[in-house]
FIVEX-124942 format. One record per residue: x, y, z negated of N, C-alpha, C, O in turn; residue in three letters. Coordinates in pm, whole numbers, padded with zeros to 5 digits, always signed. Example, Ala and Ser with C-alpha at 12.3 -4.5 7.8 and 13.67 -1.06 7.14 Angstrom:
% residues 2
+01319-00569-00780+01230-00450-00780+01320-00330-00780+01424-00332-00846Ala;+01285-00225-00708+01367-00106-00714+01290+00003-00787+01341+00114-00804Ser;
This chain:
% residues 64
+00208-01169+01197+00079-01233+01216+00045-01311+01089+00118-01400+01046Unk;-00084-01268+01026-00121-01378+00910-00181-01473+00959-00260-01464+01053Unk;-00138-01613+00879-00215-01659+00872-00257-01763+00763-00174-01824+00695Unk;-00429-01782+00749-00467-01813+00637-00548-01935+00711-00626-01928+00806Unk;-00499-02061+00627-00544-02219+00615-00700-02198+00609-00730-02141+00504Unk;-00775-02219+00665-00906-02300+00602-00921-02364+00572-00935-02451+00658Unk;-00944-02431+00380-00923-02572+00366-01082-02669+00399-01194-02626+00372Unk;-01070-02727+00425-01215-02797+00418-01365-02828+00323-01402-02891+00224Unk;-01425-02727+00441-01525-02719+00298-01562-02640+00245-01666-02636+00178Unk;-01445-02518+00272-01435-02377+00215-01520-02285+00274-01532-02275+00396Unk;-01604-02187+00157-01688-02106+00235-01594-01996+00349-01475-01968+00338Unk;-01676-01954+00443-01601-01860+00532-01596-01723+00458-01493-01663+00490Unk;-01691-01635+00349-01647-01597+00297-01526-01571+00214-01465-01464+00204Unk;-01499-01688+00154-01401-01667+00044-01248-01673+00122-01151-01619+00067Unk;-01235-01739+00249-01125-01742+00378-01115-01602+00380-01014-01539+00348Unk;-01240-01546+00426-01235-01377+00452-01162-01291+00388-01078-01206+00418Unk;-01232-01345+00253-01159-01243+00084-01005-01252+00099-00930-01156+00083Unk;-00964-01389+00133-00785-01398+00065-00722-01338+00229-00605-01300+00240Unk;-00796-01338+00320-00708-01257+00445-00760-01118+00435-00693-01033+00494Unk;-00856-01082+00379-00818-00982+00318-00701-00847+00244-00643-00741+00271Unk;-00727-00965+00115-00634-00965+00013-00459-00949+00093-00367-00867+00093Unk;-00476-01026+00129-00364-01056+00198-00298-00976+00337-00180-00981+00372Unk;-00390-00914+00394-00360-00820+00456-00339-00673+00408-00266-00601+00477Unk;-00390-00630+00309-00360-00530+00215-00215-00502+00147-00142-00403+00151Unk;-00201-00622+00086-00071-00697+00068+00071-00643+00145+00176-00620+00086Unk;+00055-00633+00243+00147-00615+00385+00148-00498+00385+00243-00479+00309Unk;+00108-00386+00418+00077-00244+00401+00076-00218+00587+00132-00141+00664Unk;+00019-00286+00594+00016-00292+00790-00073-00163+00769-00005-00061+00783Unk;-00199-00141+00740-00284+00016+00775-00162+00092+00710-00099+00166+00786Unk;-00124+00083+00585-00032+00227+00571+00057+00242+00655+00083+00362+00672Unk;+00121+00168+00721+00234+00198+00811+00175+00271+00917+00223+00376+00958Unk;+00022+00192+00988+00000+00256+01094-00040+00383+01082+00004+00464+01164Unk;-00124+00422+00985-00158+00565+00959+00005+00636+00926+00047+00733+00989Unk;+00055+00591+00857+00195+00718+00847+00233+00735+01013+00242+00844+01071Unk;+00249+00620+01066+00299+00654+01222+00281+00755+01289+00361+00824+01353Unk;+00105+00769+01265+00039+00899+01334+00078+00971+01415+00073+00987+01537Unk;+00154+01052+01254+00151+01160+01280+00362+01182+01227+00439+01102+01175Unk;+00376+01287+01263+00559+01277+01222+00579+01404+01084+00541+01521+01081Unk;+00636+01341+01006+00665+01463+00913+00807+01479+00883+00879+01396+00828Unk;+00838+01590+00924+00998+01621+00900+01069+01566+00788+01032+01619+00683Unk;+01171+01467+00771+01244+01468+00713+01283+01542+00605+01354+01480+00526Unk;+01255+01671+00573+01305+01789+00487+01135+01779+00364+01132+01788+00241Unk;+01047+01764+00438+00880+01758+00402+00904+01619+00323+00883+01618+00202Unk;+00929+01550+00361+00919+01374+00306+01019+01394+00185+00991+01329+00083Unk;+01123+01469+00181+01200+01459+00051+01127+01524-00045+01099+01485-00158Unk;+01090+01654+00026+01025+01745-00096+00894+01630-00159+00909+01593-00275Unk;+00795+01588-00097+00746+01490-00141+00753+01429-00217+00667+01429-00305Unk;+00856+01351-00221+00928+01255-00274+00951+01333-00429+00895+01293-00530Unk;+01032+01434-00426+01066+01475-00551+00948+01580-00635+00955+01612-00754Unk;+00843+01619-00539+00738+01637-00619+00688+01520-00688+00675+01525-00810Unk;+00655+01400-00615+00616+01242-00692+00687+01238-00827+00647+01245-00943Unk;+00821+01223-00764+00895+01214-00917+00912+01265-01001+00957+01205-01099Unk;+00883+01412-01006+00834+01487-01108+00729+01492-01176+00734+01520-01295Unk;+00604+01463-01104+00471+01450-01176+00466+01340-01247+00377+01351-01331Unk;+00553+01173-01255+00607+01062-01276+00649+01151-01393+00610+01171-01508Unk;+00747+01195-01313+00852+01194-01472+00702+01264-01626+00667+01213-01733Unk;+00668+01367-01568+00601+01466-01662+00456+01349-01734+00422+01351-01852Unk;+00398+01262-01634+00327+01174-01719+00395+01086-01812+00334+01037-01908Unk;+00520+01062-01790+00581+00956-01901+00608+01068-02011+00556+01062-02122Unk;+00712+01191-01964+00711+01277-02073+00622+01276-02186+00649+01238-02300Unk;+00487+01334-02131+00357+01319-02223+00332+01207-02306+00297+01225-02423Unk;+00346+01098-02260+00330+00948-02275+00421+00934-02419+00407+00857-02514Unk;+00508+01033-02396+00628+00978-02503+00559+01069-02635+00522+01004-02733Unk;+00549+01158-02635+00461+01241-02732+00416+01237-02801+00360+01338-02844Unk;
């Protein structure tokens, strides 16, 4: 549970912005969206090592 102080005085906007901010922060929507749905174990690695390859190949370049 966040929670964010209102200090006195403070617009309700700018309260808004940092619980915002701050909820983003947390990755609470990404978790709930991955939940969804289930992806095999075997799918999530390959993933994974596609990421780290396209990683690796932009630094490659980078070095160039």
């Amino acid at each position: 549970m966040l929670i964010i102080p209102v200090k006195e005085g403070e617009n309700i906007d700018r309260a808004l912005k940092r619980f915002k901010r701050k909820f983003d922060r947390t990755g609470t929507m990404r978790q709930l969206r991955k939940r969804q749905q289930f992806t095999k174990p075997s799918v999530e690695r390959r993933q994974q090592i596609q990421k780290a390859q396209y990683i690796q190949g932009l630094r490659d370049e980078e070095e160039v």
